[in-house]
Chimera marker file (.cmm) of the C-alpha trace (Angstrom):
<marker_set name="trace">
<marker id="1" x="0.000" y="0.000" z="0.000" r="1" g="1" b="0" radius="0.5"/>
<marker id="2" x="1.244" y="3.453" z="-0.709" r="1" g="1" b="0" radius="0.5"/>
<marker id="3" x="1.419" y="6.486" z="1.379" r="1" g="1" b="0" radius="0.5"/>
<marker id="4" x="-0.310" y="9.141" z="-0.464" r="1" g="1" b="0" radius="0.5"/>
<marker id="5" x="0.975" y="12.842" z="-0.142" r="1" g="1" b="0" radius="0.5"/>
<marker id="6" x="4.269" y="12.460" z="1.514" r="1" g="1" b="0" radius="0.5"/>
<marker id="7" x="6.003" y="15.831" z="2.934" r="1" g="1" b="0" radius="0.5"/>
<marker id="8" x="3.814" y="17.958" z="0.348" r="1" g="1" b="0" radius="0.5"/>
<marker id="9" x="4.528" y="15.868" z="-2.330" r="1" g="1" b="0" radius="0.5"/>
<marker id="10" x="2.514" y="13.274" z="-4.096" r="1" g="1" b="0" radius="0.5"/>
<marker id="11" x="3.783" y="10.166" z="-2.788" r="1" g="1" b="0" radius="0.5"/>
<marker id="12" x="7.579" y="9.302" z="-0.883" r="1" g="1" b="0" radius="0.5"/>
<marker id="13" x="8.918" y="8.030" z="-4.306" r="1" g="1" b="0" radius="0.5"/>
<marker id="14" x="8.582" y="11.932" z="-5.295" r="1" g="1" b="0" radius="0.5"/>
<marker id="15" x="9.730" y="13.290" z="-2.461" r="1" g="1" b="0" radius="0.5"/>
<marker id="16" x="13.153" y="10.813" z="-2.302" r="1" g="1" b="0" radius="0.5"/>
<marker id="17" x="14.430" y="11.601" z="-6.045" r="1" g="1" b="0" radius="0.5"/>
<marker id="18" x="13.698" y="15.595" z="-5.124" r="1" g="1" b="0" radius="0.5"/>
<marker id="19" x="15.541" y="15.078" z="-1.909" r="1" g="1" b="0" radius="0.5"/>
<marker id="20" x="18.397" y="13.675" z="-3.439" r="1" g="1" b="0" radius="0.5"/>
<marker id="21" x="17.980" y="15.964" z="-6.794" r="1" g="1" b="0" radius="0.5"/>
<marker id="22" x="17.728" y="18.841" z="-4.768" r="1" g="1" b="0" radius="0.5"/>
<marker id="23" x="20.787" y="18.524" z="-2.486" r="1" g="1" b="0" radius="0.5"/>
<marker id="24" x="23.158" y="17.259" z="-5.287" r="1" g="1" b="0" radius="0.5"/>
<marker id="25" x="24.404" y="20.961" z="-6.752" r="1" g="1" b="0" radius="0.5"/>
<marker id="26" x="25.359" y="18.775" z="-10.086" r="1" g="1" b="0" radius="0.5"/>
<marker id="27" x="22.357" y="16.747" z="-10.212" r="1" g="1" b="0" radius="0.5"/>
<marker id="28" x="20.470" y="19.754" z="-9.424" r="1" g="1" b="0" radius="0.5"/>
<marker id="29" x="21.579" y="21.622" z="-12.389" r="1" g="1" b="0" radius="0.5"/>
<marker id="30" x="21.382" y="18.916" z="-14.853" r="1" g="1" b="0" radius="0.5"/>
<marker id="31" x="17.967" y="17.484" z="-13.609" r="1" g="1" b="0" radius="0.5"/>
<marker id="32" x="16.983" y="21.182" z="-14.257" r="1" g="1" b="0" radius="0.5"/>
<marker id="33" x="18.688" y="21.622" z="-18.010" r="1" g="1" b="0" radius="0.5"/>
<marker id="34" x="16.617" y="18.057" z="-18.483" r="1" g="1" b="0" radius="0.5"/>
<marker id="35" x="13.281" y="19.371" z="-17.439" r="1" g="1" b="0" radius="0.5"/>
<marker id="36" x="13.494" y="23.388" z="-19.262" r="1" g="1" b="0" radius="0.5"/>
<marker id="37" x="14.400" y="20.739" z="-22.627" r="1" g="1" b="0" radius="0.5"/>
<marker id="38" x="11.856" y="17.790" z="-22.256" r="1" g="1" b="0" radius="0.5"/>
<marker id="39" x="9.780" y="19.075" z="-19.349" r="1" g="1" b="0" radius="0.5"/>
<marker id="40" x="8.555" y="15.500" z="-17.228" r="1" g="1" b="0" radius="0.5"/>
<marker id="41" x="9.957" y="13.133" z="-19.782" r="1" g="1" b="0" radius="0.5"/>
<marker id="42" x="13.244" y="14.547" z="-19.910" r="1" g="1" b="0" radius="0.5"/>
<marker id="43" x="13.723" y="14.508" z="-16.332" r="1" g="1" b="0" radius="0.5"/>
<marker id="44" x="12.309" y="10.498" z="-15.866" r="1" g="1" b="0" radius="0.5"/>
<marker id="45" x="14.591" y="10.293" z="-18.560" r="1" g="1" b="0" radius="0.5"/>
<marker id="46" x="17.685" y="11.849" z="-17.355" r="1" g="1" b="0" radius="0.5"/>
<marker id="47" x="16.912" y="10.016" z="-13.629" r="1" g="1" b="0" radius="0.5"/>
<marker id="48" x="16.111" y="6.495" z="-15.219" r="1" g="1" b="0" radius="0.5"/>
<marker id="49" x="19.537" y="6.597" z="-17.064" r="1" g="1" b="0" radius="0.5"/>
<marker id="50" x="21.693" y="7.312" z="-14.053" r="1" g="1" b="0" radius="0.5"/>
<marker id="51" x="19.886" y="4.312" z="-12.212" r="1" g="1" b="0" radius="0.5"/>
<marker id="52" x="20.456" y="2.220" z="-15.348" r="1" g="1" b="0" radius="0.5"/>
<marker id="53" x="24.363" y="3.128" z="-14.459" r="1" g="1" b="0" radius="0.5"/>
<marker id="54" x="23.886" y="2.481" z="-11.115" r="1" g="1" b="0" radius="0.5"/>
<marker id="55" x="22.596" y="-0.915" z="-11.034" r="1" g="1" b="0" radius="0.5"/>
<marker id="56" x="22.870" y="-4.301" z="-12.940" r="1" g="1" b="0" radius="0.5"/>
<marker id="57" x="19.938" y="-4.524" z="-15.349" r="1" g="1" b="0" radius="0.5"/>
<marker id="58" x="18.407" y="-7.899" z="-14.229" r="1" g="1" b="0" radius="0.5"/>
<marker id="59" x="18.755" y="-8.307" z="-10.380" r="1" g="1" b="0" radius="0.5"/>
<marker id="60" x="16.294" y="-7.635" z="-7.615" r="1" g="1" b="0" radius="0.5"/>
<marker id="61" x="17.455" y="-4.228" z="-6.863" r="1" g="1" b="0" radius="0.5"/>
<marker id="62" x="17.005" y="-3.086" z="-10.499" r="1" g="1" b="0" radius="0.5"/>
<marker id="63" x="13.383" y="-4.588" z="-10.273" r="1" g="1" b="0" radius="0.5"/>
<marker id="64" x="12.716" y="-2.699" z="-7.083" r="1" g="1" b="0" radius="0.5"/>
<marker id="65" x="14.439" y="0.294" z="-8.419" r="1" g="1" b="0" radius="0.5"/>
<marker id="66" x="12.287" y="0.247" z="-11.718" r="1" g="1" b="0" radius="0.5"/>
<marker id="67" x="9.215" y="-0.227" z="-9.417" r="1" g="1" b="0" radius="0.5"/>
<marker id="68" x="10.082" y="2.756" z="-7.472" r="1" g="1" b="0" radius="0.5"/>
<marker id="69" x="10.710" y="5.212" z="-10.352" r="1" g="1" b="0" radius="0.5"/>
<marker id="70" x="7.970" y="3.888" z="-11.861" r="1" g="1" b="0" radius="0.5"/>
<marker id="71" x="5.439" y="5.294" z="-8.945" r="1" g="1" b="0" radius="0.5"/>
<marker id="72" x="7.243" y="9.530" z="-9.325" r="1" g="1" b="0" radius="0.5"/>
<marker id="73" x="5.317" y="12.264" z="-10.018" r="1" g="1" b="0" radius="0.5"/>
<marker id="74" x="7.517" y="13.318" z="-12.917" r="1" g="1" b="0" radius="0.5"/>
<marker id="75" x="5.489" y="16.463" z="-14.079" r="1" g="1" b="0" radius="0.5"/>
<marker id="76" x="4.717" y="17.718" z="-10.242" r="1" g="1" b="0" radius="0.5"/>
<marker id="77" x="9.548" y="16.714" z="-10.327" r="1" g="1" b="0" radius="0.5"/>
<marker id="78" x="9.380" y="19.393" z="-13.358" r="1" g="1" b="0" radius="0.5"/>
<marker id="79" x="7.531" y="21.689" z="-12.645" r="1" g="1" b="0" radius="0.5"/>
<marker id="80" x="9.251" y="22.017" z="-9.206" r="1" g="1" b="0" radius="0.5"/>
<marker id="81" x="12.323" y="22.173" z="-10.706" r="1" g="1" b="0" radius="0.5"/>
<marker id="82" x="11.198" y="24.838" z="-13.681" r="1" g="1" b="0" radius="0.5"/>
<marker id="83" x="9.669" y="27.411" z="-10.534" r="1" g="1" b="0" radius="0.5"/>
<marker id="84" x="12.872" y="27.609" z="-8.551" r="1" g="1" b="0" radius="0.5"/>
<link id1="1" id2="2" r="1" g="1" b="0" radius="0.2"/>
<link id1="2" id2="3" r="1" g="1" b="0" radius="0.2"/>
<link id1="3" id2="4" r="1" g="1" b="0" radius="0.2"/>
<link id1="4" id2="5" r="1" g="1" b="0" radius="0.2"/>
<link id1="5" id2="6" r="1" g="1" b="0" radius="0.2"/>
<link id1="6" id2="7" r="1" g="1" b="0" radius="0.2"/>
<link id1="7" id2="8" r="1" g="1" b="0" radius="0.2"/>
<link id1="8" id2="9" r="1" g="1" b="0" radius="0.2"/>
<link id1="9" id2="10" r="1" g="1" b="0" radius="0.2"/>
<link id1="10" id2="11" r="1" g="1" b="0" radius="0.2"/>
<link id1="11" id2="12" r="1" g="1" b="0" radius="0.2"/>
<link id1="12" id2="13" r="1" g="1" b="0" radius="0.2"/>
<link id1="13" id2="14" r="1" g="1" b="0" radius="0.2"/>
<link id1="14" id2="15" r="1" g="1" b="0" radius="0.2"/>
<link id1="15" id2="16" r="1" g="1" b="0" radius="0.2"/>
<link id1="16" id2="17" r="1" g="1" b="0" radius="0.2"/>
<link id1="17" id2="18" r="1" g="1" b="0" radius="0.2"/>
<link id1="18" id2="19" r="1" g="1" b="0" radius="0.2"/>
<link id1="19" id2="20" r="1" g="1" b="0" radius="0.2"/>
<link id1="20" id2="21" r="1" g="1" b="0" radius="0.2"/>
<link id1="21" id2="22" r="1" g="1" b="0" radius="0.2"/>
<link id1="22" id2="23" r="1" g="1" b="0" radius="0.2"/>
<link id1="23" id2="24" r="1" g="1" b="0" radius="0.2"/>
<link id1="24" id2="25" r="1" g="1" b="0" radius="0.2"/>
<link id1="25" id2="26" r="1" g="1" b="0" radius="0.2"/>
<link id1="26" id2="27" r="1" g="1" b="0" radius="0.2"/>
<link id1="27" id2="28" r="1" g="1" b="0" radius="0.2"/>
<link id1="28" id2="29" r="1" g="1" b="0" radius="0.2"/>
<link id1="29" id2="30" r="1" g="1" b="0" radius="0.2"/>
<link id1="30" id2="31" r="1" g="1" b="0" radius="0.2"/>
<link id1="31" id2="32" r="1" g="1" b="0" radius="0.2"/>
<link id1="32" id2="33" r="1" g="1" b="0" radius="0.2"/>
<link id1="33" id2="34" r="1" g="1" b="0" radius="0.2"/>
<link id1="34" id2="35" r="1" g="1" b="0" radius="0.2"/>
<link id1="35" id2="36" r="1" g="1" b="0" radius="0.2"/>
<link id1="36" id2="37" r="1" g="1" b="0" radius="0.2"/>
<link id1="37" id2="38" r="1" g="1" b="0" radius="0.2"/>
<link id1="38" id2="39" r="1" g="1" b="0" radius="0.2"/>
<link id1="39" id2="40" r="1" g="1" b="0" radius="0.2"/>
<link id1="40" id2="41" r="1" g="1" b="0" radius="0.2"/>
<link id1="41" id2="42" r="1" g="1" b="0" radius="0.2"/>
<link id1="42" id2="43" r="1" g="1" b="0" radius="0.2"/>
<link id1="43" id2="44" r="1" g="1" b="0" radius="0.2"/>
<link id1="44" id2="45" r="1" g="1" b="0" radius="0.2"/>
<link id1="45" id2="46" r="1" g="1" b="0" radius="0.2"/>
<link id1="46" id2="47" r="1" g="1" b="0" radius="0.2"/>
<link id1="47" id2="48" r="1" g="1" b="0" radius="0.2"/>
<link id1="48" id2="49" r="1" g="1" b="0" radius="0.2"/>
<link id1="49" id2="50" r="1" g="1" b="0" radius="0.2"/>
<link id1="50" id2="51" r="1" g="1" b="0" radius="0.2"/>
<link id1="51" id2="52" r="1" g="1" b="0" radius="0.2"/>
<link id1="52" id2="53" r="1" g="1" b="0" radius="0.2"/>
<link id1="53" id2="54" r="1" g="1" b="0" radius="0.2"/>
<link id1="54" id2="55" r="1" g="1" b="0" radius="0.2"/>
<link id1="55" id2="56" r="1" g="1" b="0" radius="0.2"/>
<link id1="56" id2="57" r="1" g="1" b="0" radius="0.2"/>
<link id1="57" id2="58" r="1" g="1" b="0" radius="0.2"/>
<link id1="58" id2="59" r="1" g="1" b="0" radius="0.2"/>
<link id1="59" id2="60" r="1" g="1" b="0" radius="0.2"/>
<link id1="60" id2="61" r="1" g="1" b="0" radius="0.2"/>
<link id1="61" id2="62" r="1" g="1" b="0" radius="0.2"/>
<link id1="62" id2="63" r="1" g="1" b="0" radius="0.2"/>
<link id1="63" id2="64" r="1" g="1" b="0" radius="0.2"/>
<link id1="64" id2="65" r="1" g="1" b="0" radius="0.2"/>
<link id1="65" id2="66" r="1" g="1" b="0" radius="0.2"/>
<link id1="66" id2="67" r="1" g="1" b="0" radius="0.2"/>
<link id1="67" id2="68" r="1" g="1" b="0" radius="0.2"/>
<link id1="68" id2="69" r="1" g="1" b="0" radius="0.2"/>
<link id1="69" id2="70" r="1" g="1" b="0" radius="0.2"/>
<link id1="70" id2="71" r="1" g="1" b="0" radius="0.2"/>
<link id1="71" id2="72" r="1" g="1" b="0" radius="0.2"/>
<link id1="72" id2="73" r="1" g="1" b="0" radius="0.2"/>
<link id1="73" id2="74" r="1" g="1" b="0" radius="0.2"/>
<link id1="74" id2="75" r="1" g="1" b="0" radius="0.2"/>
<link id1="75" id2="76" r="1" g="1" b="0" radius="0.2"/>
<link id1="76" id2="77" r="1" g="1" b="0" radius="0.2"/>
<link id1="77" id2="78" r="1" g="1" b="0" radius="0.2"/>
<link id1="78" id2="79" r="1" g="1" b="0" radius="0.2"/>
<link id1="79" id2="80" r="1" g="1" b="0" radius="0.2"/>
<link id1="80" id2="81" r="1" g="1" b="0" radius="0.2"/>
<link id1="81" id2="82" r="1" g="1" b="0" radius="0.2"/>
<link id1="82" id2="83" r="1" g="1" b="0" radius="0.2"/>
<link id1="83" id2="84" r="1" g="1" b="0" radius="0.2"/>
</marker_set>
């Protein structure tokens, strides 16, 4: 079961990749180039390829990984990103 609205954001998949996005100064800046390009999709995009790095593609933690990403708020990501 998911927890709805986590810390003012949709859900606590949201809220971890902005937590992370938001206190990596290189992410930061990148994740933001990604969303002014491709808005939503270019962000998922730009975050899904740096967990493709990250982890093996066929193992339980890419599964759970997928999963995870899978459940973000990518547009409510962008436009958070495109207001600051």
């Amino acid at each position: 079961m998911l927890v709805e609205e986590y810390n003012g954001w949709t859900n606590v998949f949201t809220w971890l990749v902005m937590l992370w996005v938001n206190n990596n100064e290189v992410l930061q800046a990148t994740a933001r180039e990604a969303a002014k390009a491709d808005g939503a999709d270019g962000l998922e995009a730009l975050i899904n390829d740096l967990a493709d790095d990250a982890v093996e593609s066929s193992c339980l933690w890419a599964d759970l990984l997928g999963h995870a990403l899978g459940q973000v708020n990518w547009q409510e990501c962008a436009d958070s990103m495109l207001e600051e």
